[in-house]
N, C-alpha and C positions, 0 to 999 in steps of 0.2 A: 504494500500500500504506500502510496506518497504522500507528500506533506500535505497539498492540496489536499487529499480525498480526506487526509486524517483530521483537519480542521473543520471538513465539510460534513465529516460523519457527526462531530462533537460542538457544530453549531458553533467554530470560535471564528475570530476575524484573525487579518494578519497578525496584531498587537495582541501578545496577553501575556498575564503574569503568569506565576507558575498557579498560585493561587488561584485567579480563574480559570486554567485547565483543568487543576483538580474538580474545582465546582461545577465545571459542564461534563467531567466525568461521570461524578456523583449523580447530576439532574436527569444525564441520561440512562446512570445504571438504576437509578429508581424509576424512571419509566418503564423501561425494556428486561427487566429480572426478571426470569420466566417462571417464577415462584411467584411472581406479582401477579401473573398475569391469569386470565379465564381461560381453563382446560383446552377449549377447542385453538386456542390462538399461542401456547405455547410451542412449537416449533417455529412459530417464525422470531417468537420474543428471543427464543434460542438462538438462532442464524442472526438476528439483530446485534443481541448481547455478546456474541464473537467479534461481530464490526467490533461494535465499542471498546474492547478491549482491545483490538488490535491496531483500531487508531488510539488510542491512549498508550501504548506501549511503544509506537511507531513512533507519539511527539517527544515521550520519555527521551526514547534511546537517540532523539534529535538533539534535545539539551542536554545529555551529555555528551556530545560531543564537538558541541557550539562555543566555540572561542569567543568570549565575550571582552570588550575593550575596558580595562578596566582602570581609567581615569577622569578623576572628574572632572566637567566642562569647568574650565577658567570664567567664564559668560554664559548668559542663556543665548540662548539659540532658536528660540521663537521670535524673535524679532530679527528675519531671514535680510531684510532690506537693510535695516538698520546697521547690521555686519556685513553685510557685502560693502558699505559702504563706507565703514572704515577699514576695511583691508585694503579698497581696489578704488572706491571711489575717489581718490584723491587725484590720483596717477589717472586714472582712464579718464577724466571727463566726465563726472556727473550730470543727467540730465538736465535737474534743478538748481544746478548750482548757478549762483547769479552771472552774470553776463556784462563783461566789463565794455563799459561807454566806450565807441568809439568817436575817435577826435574828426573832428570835421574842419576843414580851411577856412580862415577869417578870413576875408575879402577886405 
């Protein structure tokens, strides 16, 4: 199974803690537990609850093996314009940056 399907199984988006993976694991193994489930619909609660575990074990053995950057940001990083524009904006030409009078000939 890939990453894609194993998020898609477990209902996560790209971002999540470890903590919300557990928790849509959990959401899901209490829906689909085929102990939970009415007699005539346990086999598929069965084939379901294999999915979910095998994307839950799939995202497991992703984070352990995911080299994570472990420094913290100097500055926030949500203000994407505002740091592009002290790193580059000086040098490149900002678009808004004021615009110097030009001189014209006195007659």
């Amino acid at each position: 199974m890939d990453l894609a399907k194993a998020r898609e199984v477990l209902e996560l988006g790209v971002d999540a803690t470890r903590k919300e993976i557990h928790e849509a694991y959990r959401r899901a193994a209490r829906r689909w537990h085929p102990d939970a489930a009415v007699p005539d619909k346990r086999p598929e609660s069965h084939q379901r609850m294999q999915e979910i575990n095998a994307a839950y074990q799939r995202i497991l053995s992703f984070l352990e093996t995911y080299r994570y950057h472990l420094e913290e940001a100097t500055e926030a990083r949500d203000d994407y314009e505002g740091w592009w524009h002290s790193h580059f904006g000086q040098s490149m030409g900002w678009p808004n940056r004021p615009q110097r009078r030009r001189r014209t000939k006195k007659s």
